[in-house]
C-alpha positions, 0 to 999 in steps of 0.5 A: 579840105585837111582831114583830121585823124583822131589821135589814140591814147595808148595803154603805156600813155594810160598806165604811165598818167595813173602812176603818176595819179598814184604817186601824188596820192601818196600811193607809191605801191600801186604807183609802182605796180603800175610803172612795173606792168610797162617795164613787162612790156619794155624793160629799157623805157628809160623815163620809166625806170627813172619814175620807179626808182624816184618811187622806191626812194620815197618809199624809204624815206 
């Protein structure tokens, strides 16, 4: 019988899927407050910095 191992979600995971809620309210400051708190942790996370930059230039439009 397979034994099944229950699968965590990470902080990272849970502060990168509330930008994400953030940003599709409209709430681009907080969106990338949030990313920003990943980036403390792991300034080369590439797909983050992508999200914030794509966020700061929505906040210019």
């Amino acid at each position: 019988m397979a034994t099944e191992e229950k699968k965590g979600t990470s902080i990272r995971d849970i502060r990168r899927k509330l930008g994400m809620v953030y940003f599709r309210k409209g709430e681009t400051s907080n969106a990338i407050r949030v990313w920003q708190r990943i980036l403390d942790e792991d300034p080369n996370d590439k797909d983050i910095k992508n999200l914030v930059e794509e966020a700061k230039v929505a906040l210019d439009m």
